[in-house]
C-alpha positions as CSV (number, residue, x, y, z in Angstrom):
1,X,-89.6,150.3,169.5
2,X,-90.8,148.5,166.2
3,X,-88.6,148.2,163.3
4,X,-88.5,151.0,160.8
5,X,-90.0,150.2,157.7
6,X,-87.6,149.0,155.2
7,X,-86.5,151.4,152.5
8,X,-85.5,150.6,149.3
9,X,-88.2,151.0,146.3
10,X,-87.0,147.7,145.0
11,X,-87.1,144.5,146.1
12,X,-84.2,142.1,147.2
13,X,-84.9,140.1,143.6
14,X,-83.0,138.8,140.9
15,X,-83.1,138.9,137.1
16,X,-82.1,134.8,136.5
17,X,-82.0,132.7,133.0
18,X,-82.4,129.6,132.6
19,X,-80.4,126.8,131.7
20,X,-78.9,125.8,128.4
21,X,-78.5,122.0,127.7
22,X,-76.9,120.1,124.8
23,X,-79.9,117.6,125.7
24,X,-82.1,117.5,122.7
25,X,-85.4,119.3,123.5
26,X,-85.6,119.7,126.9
27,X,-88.0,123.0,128.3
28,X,-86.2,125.5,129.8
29,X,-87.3,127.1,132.6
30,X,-88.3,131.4,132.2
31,X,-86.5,134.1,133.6
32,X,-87.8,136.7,136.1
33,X,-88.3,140.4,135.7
34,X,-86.7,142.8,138.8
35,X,-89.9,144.3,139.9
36,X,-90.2,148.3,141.5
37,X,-91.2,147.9,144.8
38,X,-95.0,150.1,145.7
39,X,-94.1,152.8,148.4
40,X,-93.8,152.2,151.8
41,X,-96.7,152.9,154.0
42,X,-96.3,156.1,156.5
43,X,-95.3,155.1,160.0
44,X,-97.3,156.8,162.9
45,X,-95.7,159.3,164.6
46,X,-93.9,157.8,166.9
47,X,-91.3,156.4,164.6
48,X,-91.0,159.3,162.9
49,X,-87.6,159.4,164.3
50,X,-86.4,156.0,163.1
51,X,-88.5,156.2,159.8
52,X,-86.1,158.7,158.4
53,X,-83.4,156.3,158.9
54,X,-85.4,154.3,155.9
55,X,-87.6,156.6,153.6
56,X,-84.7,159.7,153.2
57,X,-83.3,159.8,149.5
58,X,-80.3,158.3,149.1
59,X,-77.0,160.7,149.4
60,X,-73.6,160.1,150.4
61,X,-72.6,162.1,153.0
62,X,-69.2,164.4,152.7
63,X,-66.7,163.0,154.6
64,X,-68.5,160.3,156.1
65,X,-65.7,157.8,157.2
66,X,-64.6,160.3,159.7
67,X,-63.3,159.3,162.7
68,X,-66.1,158.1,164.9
69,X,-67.5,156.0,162.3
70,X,-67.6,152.4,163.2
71,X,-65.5,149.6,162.1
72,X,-67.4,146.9,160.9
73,X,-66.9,143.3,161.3
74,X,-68.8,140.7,158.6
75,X,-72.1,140.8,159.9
76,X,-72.9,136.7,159.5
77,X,-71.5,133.5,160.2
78,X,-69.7,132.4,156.6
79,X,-66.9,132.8,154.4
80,X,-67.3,135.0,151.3
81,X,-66.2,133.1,148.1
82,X,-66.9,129.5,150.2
83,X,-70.4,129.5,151.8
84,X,-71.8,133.2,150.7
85,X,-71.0,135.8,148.3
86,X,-72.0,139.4,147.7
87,X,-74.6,139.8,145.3
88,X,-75.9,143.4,145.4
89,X,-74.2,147.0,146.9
90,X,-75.0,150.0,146.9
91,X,-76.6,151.6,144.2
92,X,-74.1,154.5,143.3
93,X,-75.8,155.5,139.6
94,X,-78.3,158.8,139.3
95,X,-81.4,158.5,138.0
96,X,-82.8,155.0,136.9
97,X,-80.0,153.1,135.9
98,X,-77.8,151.3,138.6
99,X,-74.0,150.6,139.4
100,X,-71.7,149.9,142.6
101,X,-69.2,151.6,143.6
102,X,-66.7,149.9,140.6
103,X,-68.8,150.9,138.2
104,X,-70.2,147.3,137.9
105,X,-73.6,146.1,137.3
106,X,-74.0,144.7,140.8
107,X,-76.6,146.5,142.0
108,X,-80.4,147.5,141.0
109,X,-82.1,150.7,140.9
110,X,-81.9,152.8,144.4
111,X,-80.6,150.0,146.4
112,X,-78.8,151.5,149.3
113,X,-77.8,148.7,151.3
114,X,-74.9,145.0,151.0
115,X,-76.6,142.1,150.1
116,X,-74.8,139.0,151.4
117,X,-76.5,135.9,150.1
118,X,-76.5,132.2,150.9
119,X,-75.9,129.9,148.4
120,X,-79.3,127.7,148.7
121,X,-82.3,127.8,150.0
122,X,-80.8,124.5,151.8
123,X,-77.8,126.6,153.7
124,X,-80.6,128.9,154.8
125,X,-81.9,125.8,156.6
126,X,-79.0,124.8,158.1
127,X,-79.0,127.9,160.0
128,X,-76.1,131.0,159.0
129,X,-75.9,133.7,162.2
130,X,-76.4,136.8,161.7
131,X,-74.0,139.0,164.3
132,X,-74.0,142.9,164.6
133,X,-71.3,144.3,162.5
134,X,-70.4,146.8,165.6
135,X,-70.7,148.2,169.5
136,X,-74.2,149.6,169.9
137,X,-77.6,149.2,171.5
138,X,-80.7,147.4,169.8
139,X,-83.5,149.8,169.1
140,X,-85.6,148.4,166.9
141,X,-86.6,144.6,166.4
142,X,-88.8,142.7,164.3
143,X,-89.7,138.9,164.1
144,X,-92.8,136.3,163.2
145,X,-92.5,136.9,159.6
146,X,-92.5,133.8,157.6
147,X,-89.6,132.6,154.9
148,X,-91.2,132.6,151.7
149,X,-89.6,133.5,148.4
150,X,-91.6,137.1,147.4
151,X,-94.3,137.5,144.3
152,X,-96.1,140.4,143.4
153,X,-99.3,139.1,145.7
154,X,-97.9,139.2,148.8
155,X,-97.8,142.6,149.3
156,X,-100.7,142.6,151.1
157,X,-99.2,140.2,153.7
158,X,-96.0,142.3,153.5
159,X,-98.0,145.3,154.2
160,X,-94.7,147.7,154.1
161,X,-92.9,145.2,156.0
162,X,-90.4,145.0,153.6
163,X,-87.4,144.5,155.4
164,X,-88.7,141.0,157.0
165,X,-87.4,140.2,160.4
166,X,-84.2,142.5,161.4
167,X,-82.8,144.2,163.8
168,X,-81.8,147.9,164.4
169,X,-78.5,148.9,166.3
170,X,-77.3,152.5,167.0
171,X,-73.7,152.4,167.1
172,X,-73.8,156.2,168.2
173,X,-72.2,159.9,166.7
174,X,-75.4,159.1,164.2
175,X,-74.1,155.8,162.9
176,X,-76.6,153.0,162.3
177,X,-76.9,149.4,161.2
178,X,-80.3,147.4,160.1
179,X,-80.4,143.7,159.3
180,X,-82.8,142.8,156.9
181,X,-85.0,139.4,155.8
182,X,-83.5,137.4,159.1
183,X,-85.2,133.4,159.8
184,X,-88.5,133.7,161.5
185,X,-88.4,133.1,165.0
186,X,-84.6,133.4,165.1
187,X,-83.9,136.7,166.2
188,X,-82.7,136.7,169.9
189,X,-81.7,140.5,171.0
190,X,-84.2,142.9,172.9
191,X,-84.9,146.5,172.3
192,X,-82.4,148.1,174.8
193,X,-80.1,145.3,174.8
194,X,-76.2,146.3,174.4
195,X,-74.2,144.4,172.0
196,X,-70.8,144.0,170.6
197,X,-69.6,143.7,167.4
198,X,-70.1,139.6,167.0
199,X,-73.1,139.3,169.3
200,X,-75.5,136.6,167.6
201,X,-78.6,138.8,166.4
202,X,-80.4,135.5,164.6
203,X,-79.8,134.1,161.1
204,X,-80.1,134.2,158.0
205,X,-83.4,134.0,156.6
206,X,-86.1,134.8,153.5
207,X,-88.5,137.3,155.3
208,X,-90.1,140.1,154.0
209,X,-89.5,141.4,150.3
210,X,-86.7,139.0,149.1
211,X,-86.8,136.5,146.8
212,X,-83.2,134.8,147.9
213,X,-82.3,133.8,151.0
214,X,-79.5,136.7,152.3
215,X,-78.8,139.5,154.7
216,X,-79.0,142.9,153.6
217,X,-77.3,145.0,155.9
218,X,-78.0,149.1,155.3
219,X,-75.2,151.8,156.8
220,X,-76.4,155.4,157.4
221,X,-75.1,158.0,159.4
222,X,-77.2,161.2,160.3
223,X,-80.1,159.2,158.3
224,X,-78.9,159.0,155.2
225,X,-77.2,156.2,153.5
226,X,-73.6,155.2,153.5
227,X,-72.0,152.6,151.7
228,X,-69.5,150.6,153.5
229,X,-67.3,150.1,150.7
230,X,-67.1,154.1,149.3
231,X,-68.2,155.8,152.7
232,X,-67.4,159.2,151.1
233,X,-69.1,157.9,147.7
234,X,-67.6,156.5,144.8
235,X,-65.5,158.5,141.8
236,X,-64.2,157.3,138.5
237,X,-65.4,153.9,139.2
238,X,-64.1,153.7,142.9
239,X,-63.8,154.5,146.3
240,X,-63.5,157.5,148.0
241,X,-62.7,157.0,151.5
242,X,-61.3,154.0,153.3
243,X,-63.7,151.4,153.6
244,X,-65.2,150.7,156.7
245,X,-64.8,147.0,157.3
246,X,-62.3,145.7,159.9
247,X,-61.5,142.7,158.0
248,X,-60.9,143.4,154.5
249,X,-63.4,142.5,152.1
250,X,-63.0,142.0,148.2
251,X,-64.8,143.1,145.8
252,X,-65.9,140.1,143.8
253,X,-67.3,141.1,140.1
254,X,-68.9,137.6,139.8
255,X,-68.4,134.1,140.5
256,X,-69.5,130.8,140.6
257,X,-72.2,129.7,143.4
258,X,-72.4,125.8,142.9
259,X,-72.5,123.1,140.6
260,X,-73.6,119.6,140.6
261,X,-74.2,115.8,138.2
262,X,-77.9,115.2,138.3
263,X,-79.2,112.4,136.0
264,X,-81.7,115.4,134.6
265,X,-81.9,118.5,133.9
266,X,-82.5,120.5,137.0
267,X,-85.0,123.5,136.7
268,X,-84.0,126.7,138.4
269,X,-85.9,125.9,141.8
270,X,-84.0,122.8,142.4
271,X,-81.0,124.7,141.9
272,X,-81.9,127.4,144.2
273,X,-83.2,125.2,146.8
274,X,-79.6,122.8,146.8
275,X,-81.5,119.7,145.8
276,X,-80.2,119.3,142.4
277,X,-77.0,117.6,143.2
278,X,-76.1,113.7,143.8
279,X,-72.8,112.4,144.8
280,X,-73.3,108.7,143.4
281,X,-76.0,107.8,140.4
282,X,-76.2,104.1,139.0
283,X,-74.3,102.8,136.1
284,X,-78.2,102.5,133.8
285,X,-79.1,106.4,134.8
286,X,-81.1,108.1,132.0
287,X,-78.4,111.3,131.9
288,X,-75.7,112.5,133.1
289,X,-76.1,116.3,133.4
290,X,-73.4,118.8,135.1
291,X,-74.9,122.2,136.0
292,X,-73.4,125.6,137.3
293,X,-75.0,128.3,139.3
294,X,-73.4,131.8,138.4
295,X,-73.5,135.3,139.7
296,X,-72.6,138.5,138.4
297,X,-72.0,137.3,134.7
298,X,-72.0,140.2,131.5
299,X,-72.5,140.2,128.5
300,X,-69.9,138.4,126.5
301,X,-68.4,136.3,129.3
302,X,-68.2,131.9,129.0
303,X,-69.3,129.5,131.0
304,X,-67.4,126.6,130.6
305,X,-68.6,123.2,131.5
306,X,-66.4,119.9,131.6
307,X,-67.3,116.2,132.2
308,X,-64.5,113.8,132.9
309,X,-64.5,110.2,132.8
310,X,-62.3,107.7,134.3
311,X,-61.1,106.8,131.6
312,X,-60.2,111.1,129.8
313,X,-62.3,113.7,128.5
314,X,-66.2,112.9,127.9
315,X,-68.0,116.2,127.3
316,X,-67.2,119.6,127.2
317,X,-69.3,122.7,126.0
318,X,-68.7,126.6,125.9
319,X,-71.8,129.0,127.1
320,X,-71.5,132.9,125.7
321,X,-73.4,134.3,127.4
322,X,-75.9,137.5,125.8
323,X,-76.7,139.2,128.2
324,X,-75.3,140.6,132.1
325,X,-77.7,138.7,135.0
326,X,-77.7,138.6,138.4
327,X,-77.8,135.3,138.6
328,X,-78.3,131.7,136.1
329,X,-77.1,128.4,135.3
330,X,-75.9,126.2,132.7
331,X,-75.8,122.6,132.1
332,X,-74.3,119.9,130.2
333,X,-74.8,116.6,129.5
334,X,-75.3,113.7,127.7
335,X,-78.7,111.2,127.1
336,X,-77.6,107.7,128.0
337,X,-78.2,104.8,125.6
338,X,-76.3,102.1,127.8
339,X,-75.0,101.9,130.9
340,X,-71.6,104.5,132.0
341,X,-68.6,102.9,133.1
342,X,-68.5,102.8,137.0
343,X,-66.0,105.3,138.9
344,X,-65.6,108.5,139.5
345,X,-66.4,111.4,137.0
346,X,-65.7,114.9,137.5
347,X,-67.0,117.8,136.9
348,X,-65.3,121.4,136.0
349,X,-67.3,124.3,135.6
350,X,-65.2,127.7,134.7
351,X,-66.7,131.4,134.2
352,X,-64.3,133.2,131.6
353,X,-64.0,137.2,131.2
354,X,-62.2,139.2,128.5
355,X,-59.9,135.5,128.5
356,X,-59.4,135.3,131.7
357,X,-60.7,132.7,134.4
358,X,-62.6,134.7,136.8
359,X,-63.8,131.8,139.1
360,X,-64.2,128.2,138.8
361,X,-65.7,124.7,140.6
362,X,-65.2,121.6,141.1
363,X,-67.2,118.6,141.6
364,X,-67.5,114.7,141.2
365,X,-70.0,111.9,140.9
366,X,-69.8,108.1,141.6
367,X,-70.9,106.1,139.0
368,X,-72.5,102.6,140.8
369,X,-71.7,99.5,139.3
370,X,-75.3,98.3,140.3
């Protein structure tokens, strides 16, 4: 049976800013808009069935982490915090603002699925497996979708489509799994097929509506939409019933991605793509330019970026940032009217809430003596 069209009325994008630079006059790149998805084209008849699964309003159902539900293993091939992170839940808020389960702005409007992202466009290349999250049989596949960031005129190419290449699993008692936006020509279970949880589905890809390269993995029970982290909904900015991962699986409020020396300043495709980094530059380079990719920041937070040289501190600035984004990046840096010093200089970038560090990275660049 074909895959059931994907349901959320927003697409897998992201609201990013661009960089700030203590260069003098450099162009920053513009930010992009979260755009409402148009509605999702009727299926025929004969997945009526499995078209519920996607199209039904979203609703939490009362006591939904009974007993039969499934325990749920990380559905792909990384570590959270190292080589992926969690960018979007559940969409717990009424009406047309948005929230997880917290109470935190890591979500958009109506989505009703996990988003687990990849951290370049680069790691997506590499290959990341996706694996079923639980026991069940495949009954619904989809692949031959190409890997292309979404804009608004691909729709017609998209043609309700919006989940990409994924798969369907019915874990049984009414409990189902669908794996969004997988690699084109990478997915490797049949309709039919029995799997366990761990069983390579494909990997990670950029299919469909999706303008980042990441799984979304929906949860629904009876047809309507659970999340995994509040399966009985959430309440005073939590959850109400246990979780249902196997493993558990922290709730990060934001984070660093990646950061990187350049001897420019990177714009926000390079950054995305995992192209904007060098681990050696020569001693007469132009710049040298640190840069940090951030998720999850608010309003208020800092980005703080470092530059050390062999020889002690070299340059250091503090970002507040205005506004709360899904995702953007900073930078640092310096114009270079003679050579650097060879060796080794480092790089610290920190992101900084209410005071606190909430996550930091670390990098380095050799500087070439020729």
């Amino acid at each position: 049976m074909p895959l059931p069209a994907f349901h959320p009325p927003a697409a897998c994008l992201q609201t990013v800013a661009s960089s700030a630079v203590s260069l003098p006059t450099v162009p920053q790149p513009s930010g992009l808009r979260i755009r409402r998805q148009r509605p999702v084209a009727p299926l025929p008849a004969r997945l009526l069935r499995l078209s519920l699964l996607s199209l039904l309003p979203f609703s939490l159902l009362p006591g939904a982490a009974e007993a039969e539900a499934p325990r749920l293993a990380l559905p792909l091939d990384c570590q959270p915090g190292r080589d992926c992170f969690l960018q979007n839940y559940v969409d717990h808020a009424p009406g047309p603002d948005a929230q997880d389960f917290t109470c935190g702005p890591l979500s958009y409007d109506d989505h009703r699925g996990t988003d687990f992202a990849l951290p370049s466009l680069a790691a997506m290349e590499a290959g990341v497996q996706v694996r079923a999250a639980a026991p069940g049989i495949v009954t619904g596949r989809r692949d031959g979708m190409i890997d292309r960031l979404y804009a608004p005129d691909e729709d017609a190419r998209i043609d309700g489509r919006d989940c990409g290449n994924g798969v369907v699993i019915d874990h049984g008692a009414g409990w189902v799994t669908q794996y969004c936006h997988m690699r084109q020509g990478s997915v490797v279970v049949r309709e039919g097929q029995e799997v366990t949880a761990g069983t390579p589905l494909g990997l990670v890809g950029l299919s469909g509506r999706s303008q980042f390269p990441h799984l979304h993995l929906s949860v629904r029970k009876d047809g309507a939409d659970v999340d995994p982290f509040a399966p009985d909904g959430a309440e005073t900015c939590g959850p109400r019933g246990a979780p249902l991962w196997s493993e558990p699986l922290d709730y990060v409020p934001g984070g660093l991605i990646s950061l990187g020396f350049l001897d420019a300043l990177p714009d926000f495709a390079q950054v995305r793509a995992g192209s904007a980094t060098r681990a050696s530059l020569p001693s007469d380079a132009p710049a040298l330019v640190l840069w940090a990719f951030a998720f999850g920041v608010r309003q208020g937070d800092v980005l703080r970026l470092d530059i050390r040289a062999p020889d002690g501190p070299w340059q250091s600035q503090d970002f507040t940032l205005d506004r709360t984004q899904a995702q953007l990046f900073r930078a640092t840096g310096k114009r270079l009217r003679q050579p650097l010093p060879p060796g080794l200089y480092t790089g610290r970038a920190a992101l900084i809430r209410d005071g606190e560090i909430l996550s930091q990275r670390t990098g380095a660049v050799q500087i070439r003596a020729d």
